[in-house]
Structure formats: structure tokens, C-alpha cells
C-alpha positions as CSV (number, residue, x, y, z in Angstrom):
1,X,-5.8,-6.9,78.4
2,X,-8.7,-8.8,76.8
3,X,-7.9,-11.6,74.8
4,X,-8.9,-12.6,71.4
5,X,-8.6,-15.6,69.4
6,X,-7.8,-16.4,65.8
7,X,-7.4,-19.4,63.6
8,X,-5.1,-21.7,64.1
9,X,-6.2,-25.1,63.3
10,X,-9.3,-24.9,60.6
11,X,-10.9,-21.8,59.0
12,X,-13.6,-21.8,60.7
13,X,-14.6,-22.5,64.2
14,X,-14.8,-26.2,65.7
15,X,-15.9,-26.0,69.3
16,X,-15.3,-28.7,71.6
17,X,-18.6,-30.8,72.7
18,X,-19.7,-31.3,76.3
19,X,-19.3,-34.7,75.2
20,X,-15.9,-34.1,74.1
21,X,-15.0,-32.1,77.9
22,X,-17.0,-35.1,79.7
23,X,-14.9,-37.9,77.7
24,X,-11.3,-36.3,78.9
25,X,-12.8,-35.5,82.1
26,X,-13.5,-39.2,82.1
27,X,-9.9,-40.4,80.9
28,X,-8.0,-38.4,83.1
29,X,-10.2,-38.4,86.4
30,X,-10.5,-34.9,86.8
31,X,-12.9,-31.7,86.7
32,X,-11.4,-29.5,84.0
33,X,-11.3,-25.9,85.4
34,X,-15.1,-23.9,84.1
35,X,-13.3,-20.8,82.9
36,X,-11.2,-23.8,80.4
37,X,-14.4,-25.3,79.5
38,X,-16.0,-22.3,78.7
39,X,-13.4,-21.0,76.4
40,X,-12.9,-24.7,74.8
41,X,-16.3,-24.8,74.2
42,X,-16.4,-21.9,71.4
43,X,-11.9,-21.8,71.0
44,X,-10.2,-24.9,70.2
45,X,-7.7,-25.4,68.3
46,X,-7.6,-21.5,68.3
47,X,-4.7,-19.2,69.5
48,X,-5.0,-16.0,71.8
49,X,-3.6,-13.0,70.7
50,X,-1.8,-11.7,72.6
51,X,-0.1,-15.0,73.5
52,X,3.1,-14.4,75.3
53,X,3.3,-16.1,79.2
54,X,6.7,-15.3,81.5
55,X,8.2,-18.7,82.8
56,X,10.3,-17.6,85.2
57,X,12.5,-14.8,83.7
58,X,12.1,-15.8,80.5
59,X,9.2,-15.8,78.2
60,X,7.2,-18.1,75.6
61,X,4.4,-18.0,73.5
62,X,0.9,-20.0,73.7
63,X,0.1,-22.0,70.9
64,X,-3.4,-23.5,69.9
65,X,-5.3,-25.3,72.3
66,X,-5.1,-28.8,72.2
67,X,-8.3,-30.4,70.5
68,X,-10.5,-32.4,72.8
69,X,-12.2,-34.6,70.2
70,X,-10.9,-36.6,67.1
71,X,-9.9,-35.1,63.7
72,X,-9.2,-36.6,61.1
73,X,-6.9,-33.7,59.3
74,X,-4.8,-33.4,61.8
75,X,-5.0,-37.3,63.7
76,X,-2.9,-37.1,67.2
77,X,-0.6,-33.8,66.6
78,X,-2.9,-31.4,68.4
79,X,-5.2,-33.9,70.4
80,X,-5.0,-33.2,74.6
81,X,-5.6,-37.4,75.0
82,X,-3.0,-39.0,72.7
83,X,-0.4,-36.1,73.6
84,X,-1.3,-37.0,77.1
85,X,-0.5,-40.6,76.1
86,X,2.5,-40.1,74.5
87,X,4.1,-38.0,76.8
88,X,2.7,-40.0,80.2
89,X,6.2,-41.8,81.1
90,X,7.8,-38.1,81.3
91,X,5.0,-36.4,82.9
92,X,4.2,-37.1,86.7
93,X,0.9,-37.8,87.4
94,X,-2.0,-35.3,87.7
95,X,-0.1,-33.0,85.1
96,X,-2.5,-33.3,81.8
97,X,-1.7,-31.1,78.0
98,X,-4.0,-28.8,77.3
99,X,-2.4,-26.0,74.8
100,X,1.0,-26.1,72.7
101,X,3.8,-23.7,72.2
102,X,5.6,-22.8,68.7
103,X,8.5,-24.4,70.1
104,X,7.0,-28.2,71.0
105,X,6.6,-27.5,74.8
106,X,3.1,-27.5,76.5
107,X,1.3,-26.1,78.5
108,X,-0.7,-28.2,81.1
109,X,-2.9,-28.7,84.4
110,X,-1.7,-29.9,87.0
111,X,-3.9,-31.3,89.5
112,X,-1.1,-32.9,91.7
113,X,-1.4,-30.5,94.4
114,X,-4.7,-29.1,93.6
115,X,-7.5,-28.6,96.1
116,X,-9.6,-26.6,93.8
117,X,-8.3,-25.2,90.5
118,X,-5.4,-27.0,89.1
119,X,-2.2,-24.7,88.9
120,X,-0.9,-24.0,85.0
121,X,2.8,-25.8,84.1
122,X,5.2,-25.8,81.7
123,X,6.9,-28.7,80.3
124,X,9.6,-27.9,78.5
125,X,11.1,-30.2,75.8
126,X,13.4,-31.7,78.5
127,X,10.3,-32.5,80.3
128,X,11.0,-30.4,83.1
129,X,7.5,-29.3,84.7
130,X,8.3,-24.9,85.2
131,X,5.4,-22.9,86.8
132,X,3.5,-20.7,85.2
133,X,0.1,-19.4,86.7
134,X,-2.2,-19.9,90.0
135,X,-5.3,-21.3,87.3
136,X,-6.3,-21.2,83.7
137,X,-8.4,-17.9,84.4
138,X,-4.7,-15.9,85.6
139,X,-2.7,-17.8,82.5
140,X,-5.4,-15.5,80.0
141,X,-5.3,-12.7,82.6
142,X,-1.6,-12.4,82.0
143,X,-1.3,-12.4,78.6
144,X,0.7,-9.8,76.7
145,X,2.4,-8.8,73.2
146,X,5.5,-9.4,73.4
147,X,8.8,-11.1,71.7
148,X,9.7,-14.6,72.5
């Protein structure tokens, strides 16, 4: 199933920089996976429809994608760096927020096994770290309608 993505964030489109990429590239010390940076580049702070992701045997729903640069409407709720920050003591290193979910949980890379592209995590609002997809690319593939 293709995926599409609608408004989430602003009412019209807001893509992220190559500044912005380079700049959290920068702070966390990592290559961000290309199919990411190709869909930040035009999507942020958008959500794909469909957006449901299993977790196990249960199943969630992708929020927006974080936001890579600064804004001021909506400050640090849905910005991948101070989320990062704020939730650093919980996460173990090499795990990094890149997309929310409608119940406060995120969805993130995490590089600390990664030879190539990082696997895709869940951290639940526990702060338990649940897998969820191979890369970023599968996470889209695997998209589907569905209830939560």
C-alpha cells in the first residue's frame, strides 16, 4: 500500500532543510537513514495515512513526524532534538525520536546495533524500547488502515 500524507502540524507544507537533517545528524552523531531524509525533506510534521504499525501482537498508530528545525508555534512538543533531550536519561544510547504516536509514545532509530540502517523502536510510555521494523523504508512499507 502506498502511503500518503496529510496535515498535521501547519496548513501548509514546511519541509525540513538539509541544514536542518545536517544539524541533528550533527547532534546525535549519526547518518539519518536516505529514505527518512527524503520523506522529511517534503513531510514533516505530517502524518501517513494509513498509519497503523503492529508492535508485537498489538497495534498502534503513527503520529506526525517529529520536526527537525525550530518553531515557534509549537516550541519543543514536536521537535526530534529537545524530545531527544528530554527523554535521554530513559532512552539507551543510539535510540533517537523521530515520529510521535496519539498516545505519547515514539517512535525512534536505533542505531545501537546498527551496521547500516538503523532498526525502528518503540518506546512506550514506560520507556520500554519494543521492536517494530528492520529500517524506516519497511516501517512505511507496512503501513495499513486499521483500528488501534
Amino acid at each position: 500500500m502506498s502511503v500518503r500524507w496529510k496535515k498535521y502540524l501547519w496548513d501548509e507544507p514546511r519541509p525540513a532543510t538539509p541544514r536542518d537533517i545536517a544539524r541533528i545528524e550533527q547532534a546525535w552523531g549519526v547518518a539519518l537513514p536516505e529514505a527518512y531524509k527524503q520523506v522529511i525533506a517534503t513531510h514533516q510534521g505530517m502524518v501517513p495515512v494509513p498509519s497503523t504499525f503492529r508492535v508485537g501482537s498489538v497495534s498502534d498508530s503513527m503520529g506526525p513526524l517529529l520536526t527537525l528545525g525550530p518553531d515557534p508555534r509549537w516550541g519543543s512538543a514536536y521537535s526530534a532534538l529537545d524530545i531527544h533531550e528530554q527523554f535521554k536519561s530513559f532512552l539507551p544510547e543510539g535510540v533517537y525520536p523521530f515520529a510521535t504516536t496519539p498516545g505519547g509514545e515514539y517512535l525512534c532509530f536505533d542505531y545501537r546495533d546498527a551496521t547500516g540502517e538503523p532498526r525502528i523502536v518503540f518506546m512506550t510510555v514506560e520507556a520500554r524500547i519494543l521492536p517494530v521494523a528492520d529500517d524506516f523504508a519497511r516501517l512505511l512499507q507496512s503501513l495499513y488502515d486499521g483500528e488501534t
